[in-house]
PABA-165472 format. One line per 10 residues: number of its first residue (from 1); their letters; for each residue x, y, z of C-alpha. Coordinates in pm, 1 decimal. Layout:
NUM	A	X,Y,Z  ...
***
This chain:
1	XXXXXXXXXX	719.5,1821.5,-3033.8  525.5,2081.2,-3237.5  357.8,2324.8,-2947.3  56.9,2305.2,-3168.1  36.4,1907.8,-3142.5  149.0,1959.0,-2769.9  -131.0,2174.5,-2688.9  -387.0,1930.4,-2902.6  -224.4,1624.6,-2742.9  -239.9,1734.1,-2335.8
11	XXXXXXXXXX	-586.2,1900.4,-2419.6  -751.6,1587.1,-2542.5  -601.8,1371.1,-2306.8  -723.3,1646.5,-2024.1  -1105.0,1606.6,-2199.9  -1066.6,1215.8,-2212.8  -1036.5,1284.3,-1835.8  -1344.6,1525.3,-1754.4  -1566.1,1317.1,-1954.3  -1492.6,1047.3,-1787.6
21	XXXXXXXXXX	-1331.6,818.1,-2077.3  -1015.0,584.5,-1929.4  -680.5,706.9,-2019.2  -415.5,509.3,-2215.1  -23.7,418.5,-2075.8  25.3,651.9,-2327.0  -176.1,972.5,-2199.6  -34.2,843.3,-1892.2  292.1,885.2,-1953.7  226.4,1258.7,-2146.5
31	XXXXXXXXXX	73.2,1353.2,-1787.2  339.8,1261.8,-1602.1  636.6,1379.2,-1789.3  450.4,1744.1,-1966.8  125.8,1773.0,-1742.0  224.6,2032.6,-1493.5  117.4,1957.7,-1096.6  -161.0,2194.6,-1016.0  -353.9,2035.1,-1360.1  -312.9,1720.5,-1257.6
41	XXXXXXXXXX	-425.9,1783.2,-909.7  -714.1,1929.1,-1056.7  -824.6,1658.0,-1278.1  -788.7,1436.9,-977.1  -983.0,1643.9,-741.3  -1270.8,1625.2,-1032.8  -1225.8,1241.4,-978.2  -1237.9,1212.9,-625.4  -1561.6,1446.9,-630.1  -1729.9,1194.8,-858.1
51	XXXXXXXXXX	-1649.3,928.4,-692.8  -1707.8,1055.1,-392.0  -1969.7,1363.7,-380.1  -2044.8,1333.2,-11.4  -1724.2,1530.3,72.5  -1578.7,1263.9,329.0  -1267.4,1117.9,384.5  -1232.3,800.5,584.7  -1010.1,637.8,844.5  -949.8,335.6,999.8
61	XXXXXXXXXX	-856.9,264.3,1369.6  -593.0,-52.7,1363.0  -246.3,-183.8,1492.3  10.5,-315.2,1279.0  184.5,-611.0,1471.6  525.5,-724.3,1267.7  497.7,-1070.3,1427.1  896.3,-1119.5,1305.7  1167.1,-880.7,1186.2  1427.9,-1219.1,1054.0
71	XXXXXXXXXX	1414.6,-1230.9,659.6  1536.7,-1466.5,412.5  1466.6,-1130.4,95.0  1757.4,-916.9,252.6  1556.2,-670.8,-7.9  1810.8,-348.7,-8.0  1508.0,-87.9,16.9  1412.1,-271.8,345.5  1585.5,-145.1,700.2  1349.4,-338.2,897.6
81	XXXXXXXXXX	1469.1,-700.3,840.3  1746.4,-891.6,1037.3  1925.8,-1207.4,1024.7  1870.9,-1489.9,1228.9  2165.8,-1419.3,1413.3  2164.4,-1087.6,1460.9  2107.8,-905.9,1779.2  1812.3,-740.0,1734.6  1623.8,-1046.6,1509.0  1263.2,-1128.8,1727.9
91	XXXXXXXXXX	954.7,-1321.9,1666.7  692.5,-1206.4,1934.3  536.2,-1463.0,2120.6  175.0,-1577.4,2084.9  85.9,-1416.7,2432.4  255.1,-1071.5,2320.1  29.5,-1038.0,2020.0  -275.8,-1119.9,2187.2  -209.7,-810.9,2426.8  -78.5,-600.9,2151.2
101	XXXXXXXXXX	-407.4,-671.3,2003.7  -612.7,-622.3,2296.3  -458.6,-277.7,2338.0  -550.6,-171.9,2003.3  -905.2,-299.8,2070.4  -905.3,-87.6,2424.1  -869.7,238.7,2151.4  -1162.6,113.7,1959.7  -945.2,-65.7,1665.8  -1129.8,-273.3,1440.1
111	XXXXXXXXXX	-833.7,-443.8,1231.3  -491.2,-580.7,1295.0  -244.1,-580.0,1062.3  -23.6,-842.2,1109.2  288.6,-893.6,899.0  674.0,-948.1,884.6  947.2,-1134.8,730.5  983.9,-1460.6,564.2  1104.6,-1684.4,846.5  1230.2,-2071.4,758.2
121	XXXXXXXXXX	1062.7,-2173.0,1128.2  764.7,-2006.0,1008.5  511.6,-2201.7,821.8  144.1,-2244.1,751.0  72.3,-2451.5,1071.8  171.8,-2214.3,1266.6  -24.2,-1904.2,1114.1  -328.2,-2160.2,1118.9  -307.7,-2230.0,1490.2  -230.2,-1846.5,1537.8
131	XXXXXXXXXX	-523.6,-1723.7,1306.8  -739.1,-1937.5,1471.1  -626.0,-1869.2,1859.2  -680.0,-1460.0,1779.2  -997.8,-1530.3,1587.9  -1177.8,-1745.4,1951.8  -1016.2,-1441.3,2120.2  -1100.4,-1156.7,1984.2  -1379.8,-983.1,1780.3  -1084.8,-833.7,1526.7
141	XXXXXXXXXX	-1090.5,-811.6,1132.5  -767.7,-973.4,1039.8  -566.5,-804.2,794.1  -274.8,-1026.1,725.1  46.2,-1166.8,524.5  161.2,-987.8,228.5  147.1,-1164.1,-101.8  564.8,-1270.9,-42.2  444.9,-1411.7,288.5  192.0,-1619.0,145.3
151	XXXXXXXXXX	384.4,-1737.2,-151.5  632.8,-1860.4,101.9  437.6,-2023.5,268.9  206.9,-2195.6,8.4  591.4,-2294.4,-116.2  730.9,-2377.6,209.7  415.2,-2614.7,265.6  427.1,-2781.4,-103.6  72.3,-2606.2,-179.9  -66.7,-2353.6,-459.2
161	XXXXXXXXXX	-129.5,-2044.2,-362.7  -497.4,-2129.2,-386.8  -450.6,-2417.7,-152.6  -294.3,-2227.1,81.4  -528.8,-1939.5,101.2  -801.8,-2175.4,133.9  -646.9,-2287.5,417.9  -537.1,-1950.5,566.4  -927.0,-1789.3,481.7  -1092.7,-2095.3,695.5
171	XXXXXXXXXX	-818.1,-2023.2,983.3  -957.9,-1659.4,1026.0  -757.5,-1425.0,752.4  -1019.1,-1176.1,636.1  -790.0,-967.1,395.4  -445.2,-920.2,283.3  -262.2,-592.9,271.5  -50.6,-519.6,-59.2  303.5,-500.5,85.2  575.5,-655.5,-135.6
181	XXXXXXXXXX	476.5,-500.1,-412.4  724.4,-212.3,-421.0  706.4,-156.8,-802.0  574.6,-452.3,-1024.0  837.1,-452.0,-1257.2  1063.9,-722.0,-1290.2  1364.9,-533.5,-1400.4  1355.3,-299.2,-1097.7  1240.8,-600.2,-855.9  1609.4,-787.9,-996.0
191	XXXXXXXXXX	1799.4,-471.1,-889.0  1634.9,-378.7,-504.7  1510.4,-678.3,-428.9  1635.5,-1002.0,-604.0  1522.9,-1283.9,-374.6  1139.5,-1123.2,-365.3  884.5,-1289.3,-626.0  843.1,-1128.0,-922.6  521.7,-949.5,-1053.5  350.8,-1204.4,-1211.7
201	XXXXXXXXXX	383.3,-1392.2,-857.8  243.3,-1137.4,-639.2  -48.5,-1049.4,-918.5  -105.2,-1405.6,-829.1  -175.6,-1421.0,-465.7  -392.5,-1108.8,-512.9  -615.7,-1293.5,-814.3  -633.2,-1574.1,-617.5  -742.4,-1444.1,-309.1  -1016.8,-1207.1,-540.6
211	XXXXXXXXXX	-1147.7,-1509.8,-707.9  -1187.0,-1658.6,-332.2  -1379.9,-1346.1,-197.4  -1054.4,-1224.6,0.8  -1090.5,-849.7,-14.1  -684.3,-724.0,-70.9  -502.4,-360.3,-125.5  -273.2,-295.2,-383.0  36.3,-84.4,-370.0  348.6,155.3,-459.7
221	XXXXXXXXXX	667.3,215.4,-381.3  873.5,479.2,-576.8  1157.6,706.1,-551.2  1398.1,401.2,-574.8  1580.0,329.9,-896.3  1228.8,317.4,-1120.1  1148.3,514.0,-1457.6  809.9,677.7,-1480.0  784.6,421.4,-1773.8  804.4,141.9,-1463.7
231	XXXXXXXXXX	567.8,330.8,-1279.9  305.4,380.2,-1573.3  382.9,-21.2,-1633.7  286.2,-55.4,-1216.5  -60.7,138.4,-1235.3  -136.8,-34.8,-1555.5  -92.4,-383.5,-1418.9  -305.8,-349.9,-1088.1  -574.8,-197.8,-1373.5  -572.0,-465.6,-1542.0
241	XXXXXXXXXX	-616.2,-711.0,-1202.1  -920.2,-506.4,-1081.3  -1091.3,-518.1,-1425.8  -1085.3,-940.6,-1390.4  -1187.3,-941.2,-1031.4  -1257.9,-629.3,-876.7  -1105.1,-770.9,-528.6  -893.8,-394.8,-461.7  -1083.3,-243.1,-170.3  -811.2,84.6,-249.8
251	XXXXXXXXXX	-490.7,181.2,-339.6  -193.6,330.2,-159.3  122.9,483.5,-320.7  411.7,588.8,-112.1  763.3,702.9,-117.6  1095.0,498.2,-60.7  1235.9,635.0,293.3  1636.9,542.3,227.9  1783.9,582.9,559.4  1948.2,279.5,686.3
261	XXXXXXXXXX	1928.6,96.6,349.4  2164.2,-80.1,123.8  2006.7,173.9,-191.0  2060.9,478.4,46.1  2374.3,353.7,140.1  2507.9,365.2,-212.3  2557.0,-9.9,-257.6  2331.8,-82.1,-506.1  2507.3,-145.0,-843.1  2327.7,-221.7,-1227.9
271	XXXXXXXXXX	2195.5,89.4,-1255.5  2324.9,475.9,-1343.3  2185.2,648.3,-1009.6  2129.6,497.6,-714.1  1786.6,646.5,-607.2  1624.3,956.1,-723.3  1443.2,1059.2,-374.8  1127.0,1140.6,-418.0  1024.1,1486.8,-347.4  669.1,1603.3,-161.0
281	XXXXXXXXXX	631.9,1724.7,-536.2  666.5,1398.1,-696.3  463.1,1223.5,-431.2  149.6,1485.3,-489.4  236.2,1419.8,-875.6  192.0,1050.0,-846.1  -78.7,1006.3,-628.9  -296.9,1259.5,-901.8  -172.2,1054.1,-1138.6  -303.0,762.3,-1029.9
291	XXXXXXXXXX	-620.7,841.4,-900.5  -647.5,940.1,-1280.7  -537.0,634.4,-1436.2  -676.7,423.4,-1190.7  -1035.3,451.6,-1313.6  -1148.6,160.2,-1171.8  -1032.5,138.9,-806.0  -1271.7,388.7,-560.5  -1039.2,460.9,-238.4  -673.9,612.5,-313.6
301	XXXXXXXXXX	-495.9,637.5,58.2  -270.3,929.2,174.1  43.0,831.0,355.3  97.9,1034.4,636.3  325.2,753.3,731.5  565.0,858.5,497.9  478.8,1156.7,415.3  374.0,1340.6,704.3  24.2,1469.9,832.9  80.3,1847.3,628.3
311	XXXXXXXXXX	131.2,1683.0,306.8  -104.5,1400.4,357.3  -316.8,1674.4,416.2  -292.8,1821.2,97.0  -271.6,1510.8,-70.6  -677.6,1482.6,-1.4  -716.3,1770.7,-270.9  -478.7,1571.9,-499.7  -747.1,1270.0,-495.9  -721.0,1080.3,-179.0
321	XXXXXXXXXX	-1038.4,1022.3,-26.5  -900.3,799.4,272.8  -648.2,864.5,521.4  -547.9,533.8,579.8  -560.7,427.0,953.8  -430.6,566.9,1310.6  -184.5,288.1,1307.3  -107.2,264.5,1653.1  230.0,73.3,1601.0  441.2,121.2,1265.8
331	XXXXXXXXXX	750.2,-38.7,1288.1  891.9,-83.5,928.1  906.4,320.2,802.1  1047.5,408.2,1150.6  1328.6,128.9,1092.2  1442.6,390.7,828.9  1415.1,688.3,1032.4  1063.3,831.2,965.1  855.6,825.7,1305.8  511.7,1020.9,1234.9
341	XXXXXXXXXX	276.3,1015.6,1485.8  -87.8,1076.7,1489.8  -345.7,1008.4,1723.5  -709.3,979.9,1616.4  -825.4,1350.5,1729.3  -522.7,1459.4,1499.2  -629.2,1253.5,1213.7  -1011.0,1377.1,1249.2  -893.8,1750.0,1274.4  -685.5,1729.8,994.7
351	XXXXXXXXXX	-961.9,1629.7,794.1  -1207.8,1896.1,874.4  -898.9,2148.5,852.7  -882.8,2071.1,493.5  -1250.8,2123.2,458.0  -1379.4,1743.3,429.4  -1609.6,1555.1,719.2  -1388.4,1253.2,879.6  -1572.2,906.2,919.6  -1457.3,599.2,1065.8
361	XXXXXXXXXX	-1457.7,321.0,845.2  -1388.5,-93.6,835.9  -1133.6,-265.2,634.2  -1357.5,-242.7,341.2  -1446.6,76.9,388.2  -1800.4,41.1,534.8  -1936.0,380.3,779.9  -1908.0,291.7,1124.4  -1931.7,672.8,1208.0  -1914.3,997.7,1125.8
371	XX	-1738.8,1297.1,1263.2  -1976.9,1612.2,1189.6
***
């Protein structure tokens, strides 16, 4: 490319961007490939401080109970899931999660996330009778059943997903988290995960559950086998959902964590390289990047899940505004080797360390207190 037309091209893409106008794929994909990090985490910084001029960056206090770890995807990203027969295969029982809940309510949670795999044993009866049990028990906003869940189990049941939902909503699910989405390509989905729905059926759950008044996240997982084409294709997509509905309460990118996976185990064939592991570089370069692009969704989450609390920590000046939650259980990152801890006095200091004012926040994202 002519430097000349270079310059002209990032510059007006980079104005498009401080005046507020929405960005193309296109100027997308010229960011990510030429734009170089510290610009980007600039422009997104700008963003954030629009969006959010009060300085603060929220929290929530929550569990996340994986009711099952048996799985009929075998997804080879995943080293969480188990066969039936396998050893270590479990579904908790009923009275389990109601104490794994009332511990996270002892430490002043306000949300349970409760997920796992696709079981065959598993269907909408029993989530119905579970949702409602937890709902006469406790005072809890529940935050439940990824969009492959409920697509399994609409199927399972011989209901549409809006049947299903409709069903699930009046049993006590308040919100669904954005897990299976990995990336929202179909190519990439046929190579990592080829048993998973495909885009179009997870963009369905989530539309479904907007039009509904089912508050959902949306999400990112990259640093498999994806191009930034695929990613671009990703953050366009979700775009496109929350201009129809608005139903995204925020959005959370993260990184694939290979260890004790069939990609990081060099198994996966169809594709020149197996994974491309995402650096703490790519993840600050993505998360700019789509706090940029994403012009229409409020909250971007750090992942100090994934990422750690240092670069989570610097990920706030890269346009996160929310730190996700305490999560006082995570089993599906540590299946794959990566155990961060936090507590909540951790996750408030590191906030005010990097200059912002910590607040405790609901599900979707309403103040239940600030940390001065």
């Amino acid at each position: 490319m002519n430097i000349a037309l270079y310059n002209n091209t990032i510059d007006s893409i980079i104005d498009k961007v401080k005046s507020s106008h929405r960005i193309s794929e296109e100027d997308a994909l010229i960011l990510f490939k030429e734009a170089d990090l510290l610009t980007l985490g600039e422009l997104a910084d700008e963003m954030r401080k629009r969006l959010h001029p009060d300085n603060m960056v929220t929290f929530v206090v929550d569990r996340n109970i994986n009711y099952t770890n048996i799985c009929i995807n075998r997804c080879k990203f995943c080293a969480f899931y188990r066969d039936r027969d396998d050893k270590e295969a479990y579904i908790i029982s009923e009275d389990e999660i109601y104490k794994k809940i009332q511990e996270a309510i002892d430490l002043d949670a306000t949300q349970i996330l409760l997920q796992g795999g696709l079981h065959p044993e598993l269907d909408i009866t029993y989530f119905e009778g579970l949702f409602k049990k937890i709902k006469n028990r406790f005072n809890i906003h529940l935050h439940a059943l990824s969009p492959p869940e409920i697509n399994y189990i609409a199927r399972q049941a011989g209901l549409t997903i809006k049947e299903a939902l409709i069903k699930l909503k009046a049993a006590g699910l308040d919100s669904i988290p954005g897990g299976g989405a990995e990336i929202l390509i179909d190519r990439v989905r046929n190579l990592i995960s080829p048993r998973k729905i495909k885009s179009a059926e997870w963009a369905e759950v989530m539309l479904e559950a907007h039009r509904l008044g089912i508050p959902t996240t949306a999400t990112m997982m990259f640093g498999s086998i994806e191009t930034p084409e695929d990613i671009i294709g990703h953050l366009s997509l979700i775009r496109d959902m929350q201009d129809k509905a608005s139903g995204f309460t925020a959005f959370i990118p993260w990184s694939f964590q290979p260890g004790n996976t069939e990609i990081g185990s060099k198994r996966v064939k169809g594709h020149g390289s197996y994974f491309y592991a995402a650096t703490g570089v790519d993840y600050l370069k993505i998360l700019a990047l789509s706090r940029i692009f994403l012009d229409n969704f409020k909250n971007i989450q750090a992942s100090w899940v994934t990422q750690g609390a240092k670069l989570a920590q610097a990920a706030l000046r890269f346009g996160a505004n929310d730190m996700g939650s305490t999560m006082l259980e995570e089993n599906v990152v540590a299946a794959a080797g990566v155990s961060f801890r936090i507590s909540k006095d951790e996750l408030i200091a590191i906030i005010k360390d990097a200059g912002f004012m910590p607040a405790q926040r609901n599900t979707v994202y309403q103040i239940m207190k600030v940390f001065n």
